[in-house]
N, C-alpha and C positions, 0 to 999 in steps of 0.2 A: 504494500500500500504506500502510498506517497501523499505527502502535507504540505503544501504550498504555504507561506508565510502570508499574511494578508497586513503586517505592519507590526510595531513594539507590542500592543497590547495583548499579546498570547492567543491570535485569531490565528485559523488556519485553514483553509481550503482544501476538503478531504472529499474524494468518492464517496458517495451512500449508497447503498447494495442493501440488498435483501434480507440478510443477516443482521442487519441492525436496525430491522423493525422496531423493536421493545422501543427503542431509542430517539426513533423516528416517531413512532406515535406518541408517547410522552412529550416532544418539543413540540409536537401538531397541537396537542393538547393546550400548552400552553401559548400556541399561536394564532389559535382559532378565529379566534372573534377580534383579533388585526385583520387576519387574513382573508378572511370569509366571507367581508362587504364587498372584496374587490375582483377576488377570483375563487375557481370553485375548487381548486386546490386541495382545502383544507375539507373538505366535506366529503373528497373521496380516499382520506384516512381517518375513519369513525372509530376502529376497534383493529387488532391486530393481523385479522386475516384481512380486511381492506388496506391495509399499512404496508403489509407484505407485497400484496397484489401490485398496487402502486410502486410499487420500487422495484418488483421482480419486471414489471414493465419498460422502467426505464434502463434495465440492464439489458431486457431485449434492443429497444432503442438502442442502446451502447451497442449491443453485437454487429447490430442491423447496420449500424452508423448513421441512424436517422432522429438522433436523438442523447441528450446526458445530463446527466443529475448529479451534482457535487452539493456536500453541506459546508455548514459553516460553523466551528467550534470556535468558540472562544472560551476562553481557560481547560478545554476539555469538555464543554456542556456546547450540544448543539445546539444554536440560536438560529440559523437558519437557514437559506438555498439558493441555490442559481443553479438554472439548468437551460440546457436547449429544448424546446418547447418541441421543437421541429429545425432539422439539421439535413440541408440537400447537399452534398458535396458536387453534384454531378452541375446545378444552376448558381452553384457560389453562393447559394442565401438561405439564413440561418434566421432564427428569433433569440434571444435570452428574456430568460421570465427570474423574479427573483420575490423572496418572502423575507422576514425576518421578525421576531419576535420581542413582544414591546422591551424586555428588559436589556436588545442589545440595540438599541436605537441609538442613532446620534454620535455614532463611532464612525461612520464613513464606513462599514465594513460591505455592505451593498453594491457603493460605488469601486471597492478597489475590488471585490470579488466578480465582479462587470467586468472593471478593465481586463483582469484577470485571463477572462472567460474569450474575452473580443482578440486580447493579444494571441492569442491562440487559435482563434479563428480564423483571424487575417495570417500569420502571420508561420502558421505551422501546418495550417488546412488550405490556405489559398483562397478562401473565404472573403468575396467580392462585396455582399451586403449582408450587414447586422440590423435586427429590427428589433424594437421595441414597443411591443404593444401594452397601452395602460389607459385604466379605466378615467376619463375626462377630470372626475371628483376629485382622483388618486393622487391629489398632489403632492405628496413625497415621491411616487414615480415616477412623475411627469420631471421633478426636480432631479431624480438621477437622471434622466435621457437627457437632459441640458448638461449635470455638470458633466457628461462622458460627450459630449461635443456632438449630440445627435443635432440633427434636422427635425423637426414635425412635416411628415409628408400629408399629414390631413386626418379625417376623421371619418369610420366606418360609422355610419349612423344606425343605430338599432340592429347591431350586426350580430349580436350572440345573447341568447334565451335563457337568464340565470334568474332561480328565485321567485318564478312567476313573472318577470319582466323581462322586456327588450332592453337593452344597453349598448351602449355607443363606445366605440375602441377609437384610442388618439393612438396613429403610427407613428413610430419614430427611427430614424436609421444613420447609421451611419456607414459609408462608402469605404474601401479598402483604400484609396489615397487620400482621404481624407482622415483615417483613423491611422496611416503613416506618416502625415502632416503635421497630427498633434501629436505623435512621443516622438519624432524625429531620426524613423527609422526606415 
């Protein structure tokens, strides 16, 4: 297994796999009701065999390469995720989705686990466009796609059916010479 450093404060960018369900629905647990206004995320790990299920999914995603799930520990306790929603190698265009839970707010660990995610995509995958899709309200979202130097390409209006409502998705992306423009690489 391998841990990505995510800054001084004892965060760290780790694979989440199957195996550490218990683990994962405990931090759901305590992520829920951040998570749950915004996306549905959190609603399809309720109890331990949906936890499972959910993660044994995103390792197919990993086989497939259409897809990846990384967590987020800090001090050892995972606080929270970024994953590839959806991952095309073959059209150069990817999504990152990201959660985290209210007691690691406010650390940047979202935004450097993004960049993280993007240098990587761009950068080791070939990876032409990064998206960012976030619920309009979601303005801590919308405020990482700005500080990761996205674009707003616009607004899917009433594009996805959660909780008995229609809801509207703000796109955001950033370009492979544009995400080499701003680290200088």
């Amino acid at each position: 297994m391998f841990a990505i450093s995510l800054g001084d404060d004892k965060a760290e960018l780790r694979p989440l796999e199957p195996w550490q369900a218990v683990e994962f629905l405990a931090h759901m647990d305590r992520a829920r009701e951040l998570v749950d206004p915004w996306i549905p995320f959190a609603s399809y790990a309720t109890d331990l065999d949906s936890a499972r299920a959910l993660l044994r999914k995103y390792a197919e995603k990993q086989a497939a390469d259409t897809g990846r799930l990384y967590g987020i520990w800090l001090e050892d306790t995972l606080v929270g995720g970024v994953l590839f929603p959806s991952f095309d190698a073959d059209q150069g265009n990817c999504e990152i989705g990201v959660w985290l839970e209210p007691a690691a707010q406010g650390r940047g660990l979202i935004t450097r686990a993004a960049e993280r995610l993007i240098d990587w995509a761009v950068y080791e995958r070939g990876m032409h466009r990064v998206e960012w899709d976030a619920s309009p309200g979601n303005t801590r979202s919308v405020a990482v796609a700005q500080r990761l130097g996205m674009t707003r390409d616009g607004v899917l209006r009433q594009s996805y059916f959660y909780r008995g409502e229609r809801h509207d998705s703000e796109i955001w992306s950033v370009l492979a010479p544009e995400w080499r423009a701003r680290t200088g690489r």
